[in-house]
TIRO-2110 file (N, C-alpha, C; in Angstrom, 1 decimal):
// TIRO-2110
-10.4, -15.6, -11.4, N, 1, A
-11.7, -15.3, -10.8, CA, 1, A
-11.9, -16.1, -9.5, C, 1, A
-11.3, -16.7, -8.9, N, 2, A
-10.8, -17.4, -7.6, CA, 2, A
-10.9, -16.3, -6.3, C, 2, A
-12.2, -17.3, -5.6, N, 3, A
-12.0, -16.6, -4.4, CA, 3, A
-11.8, -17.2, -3.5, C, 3, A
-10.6, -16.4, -2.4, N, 4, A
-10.4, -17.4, -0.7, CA, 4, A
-10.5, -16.5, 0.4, C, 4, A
-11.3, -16.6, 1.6, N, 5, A
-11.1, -15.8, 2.1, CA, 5, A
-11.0, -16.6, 3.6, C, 5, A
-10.7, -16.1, 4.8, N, 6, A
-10.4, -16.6, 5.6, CA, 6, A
-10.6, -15.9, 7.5, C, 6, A
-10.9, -16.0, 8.1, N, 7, A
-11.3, -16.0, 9.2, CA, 7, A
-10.4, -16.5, 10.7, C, 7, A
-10.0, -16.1, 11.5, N, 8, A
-9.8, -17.0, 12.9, CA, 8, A
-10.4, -16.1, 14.0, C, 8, A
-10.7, -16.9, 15.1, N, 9, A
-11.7, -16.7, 16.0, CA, 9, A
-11.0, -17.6, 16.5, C, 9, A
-11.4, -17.2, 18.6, N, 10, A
-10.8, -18.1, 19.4, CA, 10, A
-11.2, -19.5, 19.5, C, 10, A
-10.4, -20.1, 19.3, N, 11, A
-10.3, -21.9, 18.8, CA, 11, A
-9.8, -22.7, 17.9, C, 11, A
-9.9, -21.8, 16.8, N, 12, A
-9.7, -22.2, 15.1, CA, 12, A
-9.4, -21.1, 14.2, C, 12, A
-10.0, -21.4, 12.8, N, 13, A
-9.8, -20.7, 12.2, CA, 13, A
-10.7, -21.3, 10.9, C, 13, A
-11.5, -20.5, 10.3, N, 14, A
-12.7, -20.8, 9.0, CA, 14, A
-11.9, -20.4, 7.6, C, 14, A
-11.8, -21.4, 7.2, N, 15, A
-11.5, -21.1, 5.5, CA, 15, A
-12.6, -21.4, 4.4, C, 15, A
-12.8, -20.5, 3.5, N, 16, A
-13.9, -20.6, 2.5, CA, 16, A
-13.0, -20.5, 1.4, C, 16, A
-13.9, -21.2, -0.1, N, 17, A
-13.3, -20.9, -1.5, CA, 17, A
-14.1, -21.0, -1.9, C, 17, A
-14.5, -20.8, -3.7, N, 18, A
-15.0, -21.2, -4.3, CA, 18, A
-14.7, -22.3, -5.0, C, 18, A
-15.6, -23.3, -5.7, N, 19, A
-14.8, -24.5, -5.9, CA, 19, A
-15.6, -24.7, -8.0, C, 19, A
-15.3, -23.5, -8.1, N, 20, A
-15.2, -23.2, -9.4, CA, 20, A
-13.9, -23.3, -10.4, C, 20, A
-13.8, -24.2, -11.0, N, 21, A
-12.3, -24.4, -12.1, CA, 21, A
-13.3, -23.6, -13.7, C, 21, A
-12.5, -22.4, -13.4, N, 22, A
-12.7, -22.0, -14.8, CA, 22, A
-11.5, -21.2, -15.7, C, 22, A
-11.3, -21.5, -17.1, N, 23, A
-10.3, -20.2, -17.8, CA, 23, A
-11.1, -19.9, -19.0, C, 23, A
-10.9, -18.6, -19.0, N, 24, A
-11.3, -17.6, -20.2, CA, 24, A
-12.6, -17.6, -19.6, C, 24, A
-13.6, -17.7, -21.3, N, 25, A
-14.7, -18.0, -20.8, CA, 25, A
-16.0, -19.6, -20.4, C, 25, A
-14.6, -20.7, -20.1, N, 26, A
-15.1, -21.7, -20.3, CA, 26, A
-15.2, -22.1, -18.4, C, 26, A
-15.9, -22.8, -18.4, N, 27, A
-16.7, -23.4, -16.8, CA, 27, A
-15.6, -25.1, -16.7, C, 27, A
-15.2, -25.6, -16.2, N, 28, A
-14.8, -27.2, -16.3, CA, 28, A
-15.2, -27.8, -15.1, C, 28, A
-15.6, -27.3, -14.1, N, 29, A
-16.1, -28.0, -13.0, CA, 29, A
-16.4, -27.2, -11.7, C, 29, A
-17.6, -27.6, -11.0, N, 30, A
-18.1, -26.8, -10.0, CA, 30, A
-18.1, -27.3, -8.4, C, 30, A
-16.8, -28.4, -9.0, N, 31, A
-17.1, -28.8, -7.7, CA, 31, A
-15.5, -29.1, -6.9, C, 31, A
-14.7, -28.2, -7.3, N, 32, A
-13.2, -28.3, -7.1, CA, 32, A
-13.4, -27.9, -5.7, C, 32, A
-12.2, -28.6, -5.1, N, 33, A
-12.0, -28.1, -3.3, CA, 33, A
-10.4, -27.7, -3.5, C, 33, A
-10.4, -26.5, -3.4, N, 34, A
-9.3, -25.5, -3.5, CA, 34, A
-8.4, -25.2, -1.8, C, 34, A
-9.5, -26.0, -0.7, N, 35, A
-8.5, -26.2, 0.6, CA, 35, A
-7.8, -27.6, 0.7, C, 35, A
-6.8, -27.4, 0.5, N, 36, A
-5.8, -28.9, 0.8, CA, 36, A
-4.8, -28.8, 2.1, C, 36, A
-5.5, -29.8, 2.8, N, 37, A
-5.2, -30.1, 3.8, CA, 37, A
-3.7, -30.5, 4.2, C, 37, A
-2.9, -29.9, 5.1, N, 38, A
-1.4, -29.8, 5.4, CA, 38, A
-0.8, -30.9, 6.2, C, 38, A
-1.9, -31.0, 7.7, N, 39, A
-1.9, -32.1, 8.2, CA, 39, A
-2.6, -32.3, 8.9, C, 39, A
-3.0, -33.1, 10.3, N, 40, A
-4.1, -33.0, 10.7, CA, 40, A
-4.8, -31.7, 11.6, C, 40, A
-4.3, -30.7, 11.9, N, 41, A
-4.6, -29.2, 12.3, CA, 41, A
-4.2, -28.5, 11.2, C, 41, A
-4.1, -28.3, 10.0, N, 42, A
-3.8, -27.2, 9.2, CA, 42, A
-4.1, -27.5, 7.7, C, 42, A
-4.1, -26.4, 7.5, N, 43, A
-4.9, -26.5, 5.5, CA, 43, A
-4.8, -25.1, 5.4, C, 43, A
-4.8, -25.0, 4.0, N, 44, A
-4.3, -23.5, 3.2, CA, 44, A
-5.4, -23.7, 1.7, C, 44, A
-6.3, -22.7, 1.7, N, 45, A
-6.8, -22.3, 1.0, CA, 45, A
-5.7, -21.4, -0.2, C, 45, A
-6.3, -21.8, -1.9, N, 46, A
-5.4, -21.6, -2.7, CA, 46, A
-6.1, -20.9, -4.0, C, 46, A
-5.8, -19.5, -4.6, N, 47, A
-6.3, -19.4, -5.7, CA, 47, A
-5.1, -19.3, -6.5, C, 47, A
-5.7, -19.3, -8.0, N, 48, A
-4.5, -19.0, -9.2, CA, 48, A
-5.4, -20.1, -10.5, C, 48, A
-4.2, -20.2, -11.4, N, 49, A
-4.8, -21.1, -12.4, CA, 49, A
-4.9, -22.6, -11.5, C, 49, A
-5.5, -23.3, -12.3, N, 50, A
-5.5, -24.7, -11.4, CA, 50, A
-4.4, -25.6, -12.2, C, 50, A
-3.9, -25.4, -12.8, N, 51, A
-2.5, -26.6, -12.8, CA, 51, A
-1.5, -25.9, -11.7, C, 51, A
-1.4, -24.7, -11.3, N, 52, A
-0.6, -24.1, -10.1, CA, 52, A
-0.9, -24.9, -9.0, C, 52, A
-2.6, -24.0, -8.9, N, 53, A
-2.9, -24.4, -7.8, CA, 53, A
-2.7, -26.0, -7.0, C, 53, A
-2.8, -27.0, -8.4, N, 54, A
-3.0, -28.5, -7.5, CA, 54, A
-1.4, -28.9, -7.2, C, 54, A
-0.6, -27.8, -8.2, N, 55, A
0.8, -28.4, -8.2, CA, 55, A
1.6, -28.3, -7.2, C, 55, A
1.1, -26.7, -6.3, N, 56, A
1.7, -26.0, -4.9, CA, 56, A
0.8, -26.4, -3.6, C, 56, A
0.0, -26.9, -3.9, N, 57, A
-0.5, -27.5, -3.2, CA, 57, A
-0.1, -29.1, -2.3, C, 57, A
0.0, -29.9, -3.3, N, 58, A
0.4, -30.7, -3.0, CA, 58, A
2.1, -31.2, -3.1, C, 58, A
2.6, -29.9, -3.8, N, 59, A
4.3, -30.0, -3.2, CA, 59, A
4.0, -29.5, -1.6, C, 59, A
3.2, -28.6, -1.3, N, 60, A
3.6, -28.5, 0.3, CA, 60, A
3.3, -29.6, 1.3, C, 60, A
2.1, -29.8, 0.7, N, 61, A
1.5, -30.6, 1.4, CA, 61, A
2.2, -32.0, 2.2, C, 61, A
2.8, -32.6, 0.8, N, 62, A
3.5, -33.8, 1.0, CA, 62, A
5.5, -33.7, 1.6, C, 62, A
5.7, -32.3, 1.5, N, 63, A
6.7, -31.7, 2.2, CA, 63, A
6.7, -31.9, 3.5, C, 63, A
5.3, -31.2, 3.4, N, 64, A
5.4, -31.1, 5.4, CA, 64, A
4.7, -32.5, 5.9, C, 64, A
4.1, -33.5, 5.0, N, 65, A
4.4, -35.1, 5.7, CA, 65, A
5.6, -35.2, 5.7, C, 65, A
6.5, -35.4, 4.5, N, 66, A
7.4, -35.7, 4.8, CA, 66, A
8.7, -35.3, 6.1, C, 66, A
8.3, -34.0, 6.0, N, 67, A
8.9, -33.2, 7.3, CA, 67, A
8.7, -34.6, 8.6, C, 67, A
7.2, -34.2, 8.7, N, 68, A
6.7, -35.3, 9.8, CA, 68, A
7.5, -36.7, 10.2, C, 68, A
7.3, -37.1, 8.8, N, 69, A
8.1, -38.8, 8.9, CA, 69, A
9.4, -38.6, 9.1, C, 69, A
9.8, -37.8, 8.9, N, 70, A
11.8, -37.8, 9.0, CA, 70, A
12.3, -37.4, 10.1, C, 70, A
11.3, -37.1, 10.6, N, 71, A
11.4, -36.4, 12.5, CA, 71, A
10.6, -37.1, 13.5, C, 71, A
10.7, -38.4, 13.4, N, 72, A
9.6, -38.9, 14.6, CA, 72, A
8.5, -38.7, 14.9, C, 72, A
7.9, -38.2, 13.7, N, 73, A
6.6, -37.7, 14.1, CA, 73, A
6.4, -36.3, 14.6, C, 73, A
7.5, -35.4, 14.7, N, 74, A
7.1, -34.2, 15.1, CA, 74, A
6.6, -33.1, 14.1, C, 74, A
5.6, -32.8, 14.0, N, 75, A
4.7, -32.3, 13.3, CA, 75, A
5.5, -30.4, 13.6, C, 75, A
5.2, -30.1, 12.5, N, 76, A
5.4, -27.8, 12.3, CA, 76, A
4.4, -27.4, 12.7, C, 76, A
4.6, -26.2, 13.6, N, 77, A
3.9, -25.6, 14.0, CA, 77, A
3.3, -24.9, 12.5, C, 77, A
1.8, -24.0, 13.1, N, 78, A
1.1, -23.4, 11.7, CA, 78, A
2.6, -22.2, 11.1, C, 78, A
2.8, -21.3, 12.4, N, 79, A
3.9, -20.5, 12.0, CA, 79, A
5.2, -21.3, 10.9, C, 79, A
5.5, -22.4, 11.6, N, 80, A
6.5, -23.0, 10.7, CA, 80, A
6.1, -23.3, 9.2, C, 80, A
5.0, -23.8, 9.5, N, 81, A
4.2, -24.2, 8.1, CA, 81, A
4.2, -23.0, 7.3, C, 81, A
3.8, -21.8, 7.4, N, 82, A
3.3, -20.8, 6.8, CA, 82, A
4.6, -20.0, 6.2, C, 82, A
6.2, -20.1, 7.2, N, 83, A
7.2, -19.7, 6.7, CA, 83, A
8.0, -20.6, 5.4, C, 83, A
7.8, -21.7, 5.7, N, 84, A
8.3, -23.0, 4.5, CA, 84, A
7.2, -22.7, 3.6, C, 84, A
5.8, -22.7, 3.3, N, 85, A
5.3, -21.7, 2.2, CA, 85, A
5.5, -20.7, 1.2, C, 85, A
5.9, -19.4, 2.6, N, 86, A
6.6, -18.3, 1.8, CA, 86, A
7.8, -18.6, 1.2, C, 86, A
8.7, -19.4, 1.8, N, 87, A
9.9, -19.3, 1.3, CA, 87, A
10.2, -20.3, 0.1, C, 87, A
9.1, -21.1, -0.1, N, 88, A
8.7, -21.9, -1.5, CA, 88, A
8.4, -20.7, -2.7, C, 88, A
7.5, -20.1, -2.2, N, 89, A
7.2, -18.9, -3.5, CA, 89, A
8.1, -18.2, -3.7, C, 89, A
9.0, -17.6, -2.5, N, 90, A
9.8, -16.6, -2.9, CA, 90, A
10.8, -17.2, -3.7, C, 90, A
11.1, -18.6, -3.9, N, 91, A
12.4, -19.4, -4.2, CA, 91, A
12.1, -19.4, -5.4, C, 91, A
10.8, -19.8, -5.7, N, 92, A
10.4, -20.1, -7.4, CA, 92, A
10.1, -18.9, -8.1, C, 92, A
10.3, -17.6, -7.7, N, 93, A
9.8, -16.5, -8.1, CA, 93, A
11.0, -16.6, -9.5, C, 93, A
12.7, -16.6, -9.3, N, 94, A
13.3, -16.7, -9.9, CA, 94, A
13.6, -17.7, -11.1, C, 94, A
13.1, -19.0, -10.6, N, 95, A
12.6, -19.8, -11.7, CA, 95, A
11.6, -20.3, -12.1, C, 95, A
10.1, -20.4, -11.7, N, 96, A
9.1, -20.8, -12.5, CA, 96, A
8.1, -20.4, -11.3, C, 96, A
7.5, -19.2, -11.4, N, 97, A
6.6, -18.9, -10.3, CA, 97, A
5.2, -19.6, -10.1, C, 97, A
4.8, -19.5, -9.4, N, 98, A
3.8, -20.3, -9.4, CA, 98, A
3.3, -18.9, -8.9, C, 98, A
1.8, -19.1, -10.3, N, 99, A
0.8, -18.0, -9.8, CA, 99, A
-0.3, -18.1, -8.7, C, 99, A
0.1, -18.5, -7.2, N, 100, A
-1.0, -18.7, -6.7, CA, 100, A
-0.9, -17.3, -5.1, C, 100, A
-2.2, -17.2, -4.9, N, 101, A
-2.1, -16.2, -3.6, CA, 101, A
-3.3, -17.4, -2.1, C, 101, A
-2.2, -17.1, -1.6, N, 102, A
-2.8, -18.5, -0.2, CA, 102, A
-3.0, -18.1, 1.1, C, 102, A
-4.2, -18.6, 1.7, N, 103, A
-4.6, -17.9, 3.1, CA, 103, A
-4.2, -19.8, 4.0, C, 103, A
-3.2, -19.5, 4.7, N, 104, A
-2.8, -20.5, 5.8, CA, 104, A
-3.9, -20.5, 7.1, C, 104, A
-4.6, -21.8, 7.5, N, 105, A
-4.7, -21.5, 8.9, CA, 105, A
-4.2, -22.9, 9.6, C, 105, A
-4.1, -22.9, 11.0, N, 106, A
-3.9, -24.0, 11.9, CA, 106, A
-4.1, -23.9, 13.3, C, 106, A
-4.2, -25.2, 13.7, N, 107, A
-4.3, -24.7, 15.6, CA, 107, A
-3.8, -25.4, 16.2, C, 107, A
-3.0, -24.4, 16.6, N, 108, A
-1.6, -24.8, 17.7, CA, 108, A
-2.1, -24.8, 19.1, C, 108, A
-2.0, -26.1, 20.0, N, 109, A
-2.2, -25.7, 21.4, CA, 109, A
-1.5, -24.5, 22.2, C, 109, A
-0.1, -24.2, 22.0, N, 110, A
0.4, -23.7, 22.6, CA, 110, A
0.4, -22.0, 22.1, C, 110, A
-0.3, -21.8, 20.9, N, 111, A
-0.8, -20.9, 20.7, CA, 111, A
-2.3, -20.1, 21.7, C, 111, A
-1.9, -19.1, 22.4, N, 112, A
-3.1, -18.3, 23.4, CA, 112, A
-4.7, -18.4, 22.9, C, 112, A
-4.6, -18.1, 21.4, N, 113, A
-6.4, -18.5, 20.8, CA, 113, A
-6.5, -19.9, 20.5, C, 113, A
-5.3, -20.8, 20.2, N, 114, A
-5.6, -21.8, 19.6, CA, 114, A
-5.2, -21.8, 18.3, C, 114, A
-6.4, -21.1, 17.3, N, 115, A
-6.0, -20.8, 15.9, CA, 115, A
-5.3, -19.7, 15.3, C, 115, A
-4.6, -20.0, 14.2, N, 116, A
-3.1, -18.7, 13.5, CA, 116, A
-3.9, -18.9, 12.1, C, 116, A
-3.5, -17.4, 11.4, N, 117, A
-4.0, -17.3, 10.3, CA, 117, A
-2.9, -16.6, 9.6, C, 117, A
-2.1, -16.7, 8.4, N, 118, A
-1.3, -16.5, 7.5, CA, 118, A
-1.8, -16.5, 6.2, C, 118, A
-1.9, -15.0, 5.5, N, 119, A
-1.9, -14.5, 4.3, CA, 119, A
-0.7, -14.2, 3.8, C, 119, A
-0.8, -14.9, 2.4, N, 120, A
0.2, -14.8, 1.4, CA, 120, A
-0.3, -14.4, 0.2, C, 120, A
1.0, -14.0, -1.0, N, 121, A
0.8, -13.4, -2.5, CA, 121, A
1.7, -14.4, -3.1, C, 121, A
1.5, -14.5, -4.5, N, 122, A
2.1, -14.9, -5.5, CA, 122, A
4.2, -14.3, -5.2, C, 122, A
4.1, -13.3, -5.0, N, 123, A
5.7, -12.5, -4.5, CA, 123, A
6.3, -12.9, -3.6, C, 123, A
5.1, -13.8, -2.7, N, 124, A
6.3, -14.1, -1.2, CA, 124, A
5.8, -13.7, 0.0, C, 124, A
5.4, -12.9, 0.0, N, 125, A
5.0, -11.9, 1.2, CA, 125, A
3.9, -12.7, 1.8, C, 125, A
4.3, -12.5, 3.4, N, 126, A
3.7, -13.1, 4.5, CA, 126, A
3.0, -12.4, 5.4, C, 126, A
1.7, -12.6, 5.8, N, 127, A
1.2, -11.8, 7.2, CA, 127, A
0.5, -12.4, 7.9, C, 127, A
0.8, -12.4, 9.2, N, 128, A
-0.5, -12.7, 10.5, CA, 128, A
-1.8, -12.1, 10.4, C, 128, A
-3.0, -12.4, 9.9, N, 129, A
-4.1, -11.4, 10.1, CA, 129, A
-5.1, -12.5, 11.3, C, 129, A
-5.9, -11.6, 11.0, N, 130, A
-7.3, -12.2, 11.9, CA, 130, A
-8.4, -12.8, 11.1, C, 130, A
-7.9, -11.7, 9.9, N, 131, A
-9.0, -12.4, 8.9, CA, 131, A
-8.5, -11.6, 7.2, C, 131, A
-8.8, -12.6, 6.4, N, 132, A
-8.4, -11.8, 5.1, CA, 132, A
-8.9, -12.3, 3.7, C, 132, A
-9.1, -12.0, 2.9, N, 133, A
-9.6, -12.5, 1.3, CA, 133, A
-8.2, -11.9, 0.3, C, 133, A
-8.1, -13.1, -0.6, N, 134, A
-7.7, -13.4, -2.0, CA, 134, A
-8.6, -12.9, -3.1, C, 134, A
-8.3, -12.7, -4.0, N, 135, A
-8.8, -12.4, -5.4, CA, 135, A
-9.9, -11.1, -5.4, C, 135, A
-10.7, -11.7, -6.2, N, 136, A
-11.7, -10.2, -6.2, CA, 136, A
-12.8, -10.4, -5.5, C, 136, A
-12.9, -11.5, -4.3, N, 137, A
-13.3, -11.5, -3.4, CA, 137, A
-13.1, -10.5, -2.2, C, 137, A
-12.1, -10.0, -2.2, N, 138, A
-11.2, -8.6, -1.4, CA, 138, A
-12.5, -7.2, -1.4, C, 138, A
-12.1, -7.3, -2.5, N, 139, A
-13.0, -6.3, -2.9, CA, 139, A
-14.6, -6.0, -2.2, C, 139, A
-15.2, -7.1, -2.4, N, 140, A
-16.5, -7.2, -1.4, CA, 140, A
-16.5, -7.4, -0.2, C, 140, A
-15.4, -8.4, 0.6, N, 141, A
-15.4, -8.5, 2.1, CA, 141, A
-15.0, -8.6, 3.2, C, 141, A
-13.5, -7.7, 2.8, N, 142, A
-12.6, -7.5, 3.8, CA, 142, A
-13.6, -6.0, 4.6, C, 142, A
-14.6, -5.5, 3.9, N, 143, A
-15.1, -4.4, 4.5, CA, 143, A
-16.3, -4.8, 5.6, C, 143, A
-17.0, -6.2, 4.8, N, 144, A
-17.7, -7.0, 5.7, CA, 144, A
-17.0, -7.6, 7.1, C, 144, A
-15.7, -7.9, 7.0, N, 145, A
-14.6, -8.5, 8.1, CA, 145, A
-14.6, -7.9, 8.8, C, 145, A
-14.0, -6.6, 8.4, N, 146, A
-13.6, -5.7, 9.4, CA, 146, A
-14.8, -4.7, 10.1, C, 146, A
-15.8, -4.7, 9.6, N, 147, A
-17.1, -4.6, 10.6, CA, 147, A
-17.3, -5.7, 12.1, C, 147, A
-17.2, -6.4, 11.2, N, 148, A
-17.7, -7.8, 11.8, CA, 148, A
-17.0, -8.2, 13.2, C, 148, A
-15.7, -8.9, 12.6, N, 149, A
-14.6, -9.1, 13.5, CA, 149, A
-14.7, -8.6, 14.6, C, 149, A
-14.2, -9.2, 15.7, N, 150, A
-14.0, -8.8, 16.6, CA, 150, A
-13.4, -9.7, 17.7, C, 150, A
-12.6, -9.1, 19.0, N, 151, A
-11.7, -10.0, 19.9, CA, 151, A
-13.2, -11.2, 20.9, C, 151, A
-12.6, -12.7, 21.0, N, 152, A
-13.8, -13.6, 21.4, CA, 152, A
-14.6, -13.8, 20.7, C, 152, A
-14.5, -14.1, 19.2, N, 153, A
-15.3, -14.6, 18.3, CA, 153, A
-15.4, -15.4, 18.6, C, 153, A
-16.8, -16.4, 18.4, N, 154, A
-16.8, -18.1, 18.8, CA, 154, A
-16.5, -18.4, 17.3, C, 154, A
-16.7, -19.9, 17.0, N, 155, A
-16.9, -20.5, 16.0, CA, 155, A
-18.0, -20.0, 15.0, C, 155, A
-19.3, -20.4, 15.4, N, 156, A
-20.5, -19.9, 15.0, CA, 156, A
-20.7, -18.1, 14.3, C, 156, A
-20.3, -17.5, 15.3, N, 157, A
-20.2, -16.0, 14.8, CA, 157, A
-19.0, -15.9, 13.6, C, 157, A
-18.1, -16.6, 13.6, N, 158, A
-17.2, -16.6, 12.4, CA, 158, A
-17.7, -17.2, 11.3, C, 158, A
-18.1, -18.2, 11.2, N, 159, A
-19.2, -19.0, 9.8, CA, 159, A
-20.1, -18.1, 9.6, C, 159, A
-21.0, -17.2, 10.9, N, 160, A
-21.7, -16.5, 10.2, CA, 160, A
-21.4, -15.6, 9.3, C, 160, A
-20.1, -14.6, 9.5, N, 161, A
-19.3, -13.7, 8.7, CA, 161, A
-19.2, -14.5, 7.5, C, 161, A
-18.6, -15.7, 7.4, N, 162, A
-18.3, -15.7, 5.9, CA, 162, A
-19.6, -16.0, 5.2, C, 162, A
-20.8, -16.5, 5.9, N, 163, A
-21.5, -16.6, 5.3, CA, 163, A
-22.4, -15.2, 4.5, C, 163, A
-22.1, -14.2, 5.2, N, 164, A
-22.5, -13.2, 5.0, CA, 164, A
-21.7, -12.4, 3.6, C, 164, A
-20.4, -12.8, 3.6, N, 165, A
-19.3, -12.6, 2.6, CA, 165, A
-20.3, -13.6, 1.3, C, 165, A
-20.2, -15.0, 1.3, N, 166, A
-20.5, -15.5, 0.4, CA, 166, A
-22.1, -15.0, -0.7, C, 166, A
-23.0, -14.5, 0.4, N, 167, A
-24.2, -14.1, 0.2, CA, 167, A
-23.8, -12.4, -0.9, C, 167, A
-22.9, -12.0, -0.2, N, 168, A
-23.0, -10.5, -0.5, CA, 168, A
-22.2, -11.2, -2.0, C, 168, A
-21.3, -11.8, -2.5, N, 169, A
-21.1, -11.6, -3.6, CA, 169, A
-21.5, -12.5, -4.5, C, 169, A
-22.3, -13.2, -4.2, N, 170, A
-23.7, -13.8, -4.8, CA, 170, A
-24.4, -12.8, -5.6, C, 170, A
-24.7, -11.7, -4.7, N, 171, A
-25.5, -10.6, -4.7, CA, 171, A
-24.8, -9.9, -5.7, C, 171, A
-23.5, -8.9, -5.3, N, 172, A
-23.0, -7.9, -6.0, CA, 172, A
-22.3, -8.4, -7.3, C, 172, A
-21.2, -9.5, -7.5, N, 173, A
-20.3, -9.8, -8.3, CA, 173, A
-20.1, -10.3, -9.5, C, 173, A
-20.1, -10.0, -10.5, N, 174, A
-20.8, -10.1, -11.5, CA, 174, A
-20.7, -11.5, -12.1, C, 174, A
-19.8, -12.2, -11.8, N, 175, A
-19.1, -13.9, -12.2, CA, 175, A
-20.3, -14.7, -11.0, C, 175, A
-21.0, -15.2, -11.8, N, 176, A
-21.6, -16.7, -10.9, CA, 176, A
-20.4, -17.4, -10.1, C, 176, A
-20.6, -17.4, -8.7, N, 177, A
-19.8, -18.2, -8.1, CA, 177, A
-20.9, -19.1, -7.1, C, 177, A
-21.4, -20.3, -8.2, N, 178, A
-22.5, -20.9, -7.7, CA, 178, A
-22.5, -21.6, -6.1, C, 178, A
-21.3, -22.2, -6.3, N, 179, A
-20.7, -23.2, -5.0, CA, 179, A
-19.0, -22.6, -4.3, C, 179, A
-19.6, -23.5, -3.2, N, 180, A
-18.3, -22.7, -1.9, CA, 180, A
-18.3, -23.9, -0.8, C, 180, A
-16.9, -23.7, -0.8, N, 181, A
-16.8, -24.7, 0.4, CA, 181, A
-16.4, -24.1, 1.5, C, 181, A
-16.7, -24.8, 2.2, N, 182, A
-16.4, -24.1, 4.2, CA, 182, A
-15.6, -25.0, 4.8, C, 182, A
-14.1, -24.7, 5.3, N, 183, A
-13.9, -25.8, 6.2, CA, 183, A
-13.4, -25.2, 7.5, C, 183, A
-13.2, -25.9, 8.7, N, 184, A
-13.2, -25.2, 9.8, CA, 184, A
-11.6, -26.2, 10.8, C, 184, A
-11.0, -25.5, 11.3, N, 185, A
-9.4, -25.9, 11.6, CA, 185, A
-9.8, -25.5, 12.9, C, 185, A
-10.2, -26.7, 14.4, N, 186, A
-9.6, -26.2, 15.5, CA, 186, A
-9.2, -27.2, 16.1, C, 186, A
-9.5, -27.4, 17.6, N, 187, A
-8.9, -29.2, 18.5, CA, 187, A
-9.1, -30.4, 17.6, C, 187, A
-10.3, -30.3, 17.1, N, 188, A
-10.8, -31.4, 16.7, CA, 188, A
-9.8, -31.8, 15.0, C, 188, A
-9.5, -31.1, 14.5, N, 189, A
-8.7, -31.4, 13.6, CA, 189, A
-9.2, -30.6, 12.2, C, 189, A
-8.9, -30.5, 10.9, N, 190, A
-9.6, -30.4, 10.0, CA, 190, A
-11.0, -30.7, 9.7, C, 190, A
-11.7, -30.1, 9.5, N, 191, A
-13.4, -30.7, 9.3, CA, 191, A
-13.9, -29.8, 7.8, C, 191, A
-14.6, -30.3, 6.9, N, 192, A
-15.9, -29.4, 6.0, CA, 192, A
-16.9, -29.5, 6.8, C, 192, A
-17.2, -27.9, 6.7, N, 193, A
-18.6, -27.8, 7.6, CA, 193, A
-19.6, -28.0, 6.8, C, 193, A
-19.5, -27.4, 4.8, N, 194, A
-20.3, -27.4, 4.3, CA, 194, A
-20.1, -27.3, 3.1, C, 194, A
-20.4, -27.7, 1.8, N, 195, A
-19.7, -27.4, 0.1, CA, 195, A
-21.5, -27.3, -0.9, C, 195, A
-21.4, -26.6, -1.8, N, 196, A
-22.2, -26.3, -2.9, CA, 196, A
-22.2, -27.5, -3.0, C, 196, A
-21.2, -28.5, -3.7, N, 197, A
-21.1, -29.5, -4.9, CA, 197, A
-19.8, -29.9, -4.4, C, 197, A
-20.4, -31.5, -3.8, N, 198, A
-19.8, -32.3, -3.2, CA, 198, A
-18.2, -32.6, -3.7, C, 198, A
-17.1, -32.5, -3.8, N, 199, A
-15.7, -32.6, -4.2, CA, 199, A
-15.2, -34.0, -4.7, C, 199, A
-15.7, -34.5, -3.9, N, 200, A
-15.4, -36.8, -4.0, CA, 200, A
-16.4, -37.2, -5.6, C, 200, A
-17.7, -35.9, -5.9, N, 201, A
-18.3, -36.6, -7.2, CA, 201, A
-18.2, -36.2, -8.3, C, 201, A
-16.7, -36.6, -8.9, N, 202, A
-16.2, -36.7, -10.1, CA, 202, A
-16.6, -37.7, -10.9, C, 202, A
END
């Protein structure tokens, strides 16, 4: 029941989740942060079960430090990041897949907008978009996006969209998805713009 959906506009790029851990019909916490940050320009929003999610998360995570430290400090591009991703799911498909489907963003100077956005599946499969949703979030707002969207998005007009996503399936979806976190990837580095239910109060 995991939702991620994702956004870039010239500068950055906006990642939303919901920060609901639930299975079956039981609730465990409303205040999970489902974007785990890559490095200081990049983070990948994550759905699936949550022993997946925290496990592929932070194998990449600490990958691509490690990457970092073993190279002088030279940090992956989002593109590199987003291929060492896929090629993690595709690897584990044959031995213990990990059920998760993940929207990459990051911001590369030497990239023309700044911010890159990469959608992935549970299978492997990789794509450039502009903007995209995970789970049964899809369903309500990739139709909102693709209204929306458009070439010279600022910042602002892109938070507006997802805020408009989050609202509409408030509205329409039949699963309470009380709380949502917002985080926003451009020069300035990683930032939360905004969360339901703070993540640090466990």
């Amino acid at each position: 029941m995991d939702t991620v959906f994702g956004i870039s506009y010239d500068g950055g790029v906006v990642i939303a989740t919901d920060q609901v851990n639930a299975r079956s019909i039981l609730m465990y916490q409303q205040n999970l942060d489902k974007i785990a940050e890559l490095s200081s320009h990049s983070a990948m929003g994550v759905s699936g079960p949550n022993a997946d999610l925290v496990r592929f998360s932070e194998y990449v995570s600490k990958n691509i430090k490690l990457y970092e430290l073993s190279n002088d400090g030279v940090k992956l591009s989002t593109h590199a990041q987003a291929n060492f991703c896929r090629g993690e799911l595709a690897k584990a498909l044959r031995k213990g897949p990990f059920q998760v489907n993940v929207i990459l963003g990051g911001y590369d100077e030497k990239t023309p907008t700044g911010g890159s956005m990469y959608v992935m599946d549970y299978m492997g499969s990789c794509v450039k978009a502009k903007y995209g949703a995970q789970g049964y979030a899809s369903n309500f707002c990739l139709s909102i996006m693709d209204r929306s969207w458009n070439e010279g998005l600022n910042e602002d007009q892109a938070v507006d969209i997802v805020d408009h996503c989050i609202k509409e399936l408030k509205m329409r979806f039949l699963m309470n998805q009380s709380n949502f976190i917002i985080k926003v990837i451009d020069k300035e580095g990683v930032r939360t713009l905004k969360f339901g239910s703070d993540p640090s109060d466990n």
